[in-house]
C-alpha positions in Angstrom: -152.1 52.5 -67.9 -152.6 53.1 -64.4 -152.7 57.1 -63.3 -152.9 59.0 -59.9 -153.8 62.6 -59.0 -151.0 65.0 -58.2 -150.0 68.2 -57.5 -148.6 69.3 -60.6 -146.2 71.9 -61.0 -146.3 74.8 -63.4 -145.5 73.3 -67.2 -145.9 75.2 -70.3 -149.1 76.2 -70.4 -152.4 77.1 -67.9 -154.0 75.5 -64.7 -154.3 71.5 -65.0 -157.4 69.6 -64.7 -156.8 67.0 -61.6 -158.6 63.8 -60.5 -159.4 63.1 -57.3 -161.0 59.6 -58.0 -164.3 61.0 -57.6 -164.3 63.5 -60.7 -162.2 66.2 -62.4 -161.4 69.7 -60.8 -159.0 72.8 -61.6 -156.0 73.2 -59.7 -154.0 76.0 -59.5 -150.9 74.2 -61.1 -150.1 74.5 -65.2 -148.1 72.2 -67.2 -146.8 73.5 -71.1 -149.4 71.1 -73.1 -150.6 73.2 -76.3 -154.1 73.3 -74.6 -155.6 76.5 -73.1 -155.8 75.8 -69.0 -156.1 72.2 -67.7 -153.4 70.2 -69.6 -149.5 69.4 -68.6 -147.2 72.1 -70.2 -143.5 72.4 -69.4 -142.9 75.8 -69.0 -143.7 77.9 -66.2 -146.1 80.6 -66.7 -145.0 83.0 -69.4 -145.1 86.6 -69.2 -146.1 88.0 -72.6 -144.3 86.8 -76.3 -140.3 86.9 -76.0 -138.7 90.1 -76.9 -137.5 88.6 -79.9 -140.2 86.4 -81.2 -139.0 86.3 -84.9 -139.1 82.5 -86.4 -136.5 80.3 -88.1 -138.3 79.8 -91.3 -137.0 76.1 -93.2 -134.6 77.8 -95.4 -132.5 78.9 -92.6 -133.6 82.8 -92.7 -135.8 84.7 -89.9 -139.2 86.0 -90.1 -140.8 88.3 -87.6 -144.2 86.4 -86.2 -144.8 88.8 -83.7 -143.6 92.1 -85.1 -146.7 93.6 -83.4 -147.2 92.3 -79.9 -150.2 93.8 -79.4 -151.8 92.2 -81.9 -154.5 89.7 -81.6 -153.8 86.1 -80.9 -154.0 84.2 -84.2 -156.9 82.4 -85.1 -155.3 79.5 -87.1 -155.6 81.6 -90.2 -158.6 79.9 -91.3 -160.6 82.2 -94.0 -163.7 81.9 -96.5 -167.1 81.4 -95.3 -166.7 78.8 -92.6 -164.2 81.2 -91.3 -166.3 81.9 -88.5 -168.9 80.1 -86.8 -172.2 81.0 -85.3 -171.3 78.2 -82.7 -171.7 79.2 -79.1 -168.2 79.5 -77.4 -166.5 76.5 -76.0 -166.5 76.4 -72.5 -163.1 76.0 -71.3 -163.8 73.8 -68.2 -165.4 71.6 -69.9 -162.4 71.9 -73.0 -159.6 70.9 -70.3 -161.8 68.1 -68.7 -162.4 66.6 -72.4 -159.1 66.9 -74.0 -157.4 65.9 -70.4 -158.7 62.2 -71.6 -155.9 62.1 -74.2 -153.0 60.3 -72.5 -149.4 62.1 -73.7 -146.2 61.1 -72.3 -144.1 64.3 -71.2 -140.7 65.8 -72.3 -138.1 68.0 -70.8 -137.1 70.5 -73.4 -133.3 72.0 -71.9 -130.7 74.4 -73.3 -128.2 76.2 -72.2 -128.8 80.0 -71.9 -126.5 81.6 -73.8 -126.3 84.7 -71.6 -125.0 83.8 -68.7 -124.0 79.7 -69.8 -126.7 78.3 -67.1 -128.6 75.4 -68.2 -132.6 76.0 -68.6 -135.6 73.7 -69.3 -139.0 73.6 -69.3 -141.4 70.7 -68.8 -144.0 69.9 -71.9 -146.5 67.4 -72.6 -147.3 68.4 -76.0 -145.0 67.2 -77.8 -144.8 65.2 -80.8 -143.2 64.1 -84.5 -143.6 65.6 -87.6 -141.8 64.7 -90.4 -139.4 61.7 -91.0 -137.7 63.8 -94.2 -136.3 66.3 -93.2 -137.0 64.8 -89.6 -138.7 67.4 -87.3 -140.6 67.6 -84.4 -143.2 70.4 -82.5 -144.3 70.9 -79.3 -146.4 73.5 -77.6 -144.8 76.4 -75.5 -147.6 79.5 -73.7 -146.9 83.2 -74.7 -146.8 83.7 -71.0 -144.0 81.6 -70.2 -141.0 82.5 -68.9 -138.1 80.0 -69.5 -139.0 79.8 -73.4 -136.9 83.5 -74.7 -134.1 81.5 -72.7 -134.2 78.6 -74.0 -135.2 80.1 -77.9 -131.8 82.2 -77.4 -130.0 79.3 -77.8 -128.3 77.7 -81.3 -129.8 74.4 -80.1 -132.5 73.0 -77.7 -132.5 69.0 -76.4 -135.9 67.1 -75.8 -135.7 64.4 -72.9 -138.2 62.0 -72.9 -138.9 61.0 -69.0 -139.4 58.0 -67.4 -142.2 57.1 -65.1 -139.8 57.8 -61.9 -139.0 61.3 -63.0 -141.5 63.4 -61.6 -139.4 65.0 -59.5 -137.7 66.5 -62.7 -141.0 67.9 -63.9 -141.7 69.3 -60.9 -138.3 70.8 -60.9 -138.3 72.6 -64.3 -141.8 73.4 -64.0 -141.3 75.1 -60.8 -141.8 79.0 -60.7 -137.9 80.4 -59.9 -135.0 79.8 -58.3 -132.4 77.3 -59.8 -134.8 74.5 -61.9 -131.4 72.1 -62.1 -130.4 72.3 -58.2 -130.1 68.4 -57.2 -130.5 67.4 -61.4 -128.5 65.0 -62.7 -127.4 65.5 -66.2 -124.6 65.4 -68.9 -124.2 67.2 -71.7 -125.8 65.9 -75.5 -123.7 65.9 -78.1 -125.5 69.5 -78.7 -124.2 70.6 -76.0 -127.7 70.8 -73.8 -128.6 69.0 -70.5 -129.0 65.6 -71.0 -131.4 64.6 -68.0 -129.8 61.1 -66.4 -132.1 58.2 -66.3 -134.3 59.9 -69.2 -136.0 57.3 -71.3 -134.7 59.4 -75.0 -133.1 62.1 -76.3 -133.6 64.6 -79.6 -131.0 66.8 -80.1 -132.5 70.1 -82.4 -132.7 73.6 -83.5 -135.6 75.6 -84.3 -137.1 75.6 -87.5 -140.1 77.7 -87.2 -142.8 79.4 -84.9 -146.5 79.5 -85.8 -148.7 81.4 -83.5 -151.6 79.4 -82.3 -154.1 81.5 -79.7 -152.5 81.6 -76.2 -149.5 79.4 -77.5 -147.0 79.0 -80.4 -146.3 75.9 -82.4 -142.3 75.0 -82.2 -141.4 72.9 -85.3 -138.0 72.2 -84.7 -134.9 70.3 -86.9 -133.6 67.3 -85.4 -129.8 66.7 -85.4 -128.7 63.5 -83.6 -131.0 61.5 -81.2 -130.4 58.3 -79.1 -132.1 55.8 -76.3 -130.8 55.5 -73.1 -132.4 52.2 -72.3 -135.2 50.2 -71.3 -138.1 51.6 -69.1 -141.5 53.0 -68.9 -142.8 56.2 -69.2 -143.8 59.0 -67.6 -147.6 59.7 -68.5 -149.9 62.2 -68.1 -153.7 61.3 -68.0 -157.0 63.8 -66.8 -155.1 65.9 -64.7 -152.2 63.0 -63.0 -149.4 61.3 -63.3 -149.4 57.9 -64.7 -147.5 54.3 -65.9 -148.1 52.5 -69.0 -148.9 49.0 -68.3 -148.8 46.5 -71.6 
């Protein structure tokens, strides 16, 4: 897999750890990855939990995650003696510029906003499968970001796997304002949802629950139909850069 340093636009999640091909170093850019700052997210920074931040639970009925939004991030829930550790803190440089050496490919999560019927999307890397039966999925989305209540408000969401020419479209939905889909090609799913042309895959789904994780929550989504456009590489993301897969 072959990589390159880039300027990467805002994703869900913090500032991105970038390589210059001499070392890593902070940028001001943030992708939607699941990891604090330094990793690829596909949202654009947030600003604070949605207004309505109740979860789909599996059985179909809603419960209230974030009933208190001043409340403390969530710790993972972990209790009993090991609960907490007398470990020093982690540093979070050196957390990006170790967890930026795991390679992820990099979706586009889209809807359409049920509001005002404009499509939105934001850009993720962490993403990833659950469960074959019932088949879900999960990705990684910041408290602070701002396209997720959008794209939350809708019945159903659409996850488009990119190709290795489609930076452009990350940096498009992981911009900061204005219109994300101006000069985006795209059809609808069978969902309904922008279907992003040239996109290597996509998942139509719905969400199935929300777990609050520290600075991010967990999507576990339902999928509904799914398909392949065609052949092709993908886009990857690797220490900070865009990259190719190379067999």
């Amino acid at each position: 897999m072959g990589t390159h340093a880039a300027r990467l636009p805002e994703i869900c999640g913090h500032p991105h750890v970038t390589s210059n091909g001499h070392g890593i170093t902070v940028n001001g850019v943030a992708m939607h990855s699941g990891l604090p700052p330094g990793r690829p997210d596909g949202a654009e920074s947030r600003t604070g939990p949605p207004a309505d931040s109740s979860a789909q639970s599996v059985d179909g009925g809603r419960t209230d995650l974030h009933a208190d939004s001043s409340a403390p991030p969530v710790d993972g829930g972990r209790t009993g003696p090991h609960a907490e550790s007398s470990a020093p803190p982690v540093d979070g440089r050196r957390f990006r510029t170790v967890l930026g050496h795991f390679a992820t490919g990099i979706v586009a999560i889209t809807a359409i906003d049920p509001d005002n019927g404009e499509p939105c999307g934001l850009a993720a890397n962490s993403f990833t499968s659950v469960s074959l039966d019932p088949p879900l999925v999960a990705f990684c989305v910041a408290h602070t970001s701002t396209s997720w209540p959008r794209l939350r408000a809708a019945r159903t969401q659409t996850v488009n796997v990119l190709a290795e020419h489609q930076q452009s479209v990350c940096a498009a939905l992981a911009s900061k304002g204005g219109d994300k889909f101006a000069g985006l090609e795209w059809t609808k799913s069978p969902g309904g949802n922008p279907m992003i042309s040239d996109a290597l895959a996509w998942i139509d789904c719905s969400i199935e629950a929300e777990h609050p994780a520290g600075d991010h929550v967990i999507v576990v989504a339902r999928v509904h139909d799914l398909g392949v456009h065609g052949d092709g590489g993908p886009l990857v993301f690797f220490r900070g850069g865009y990259g190719r897969f190379r067999t």
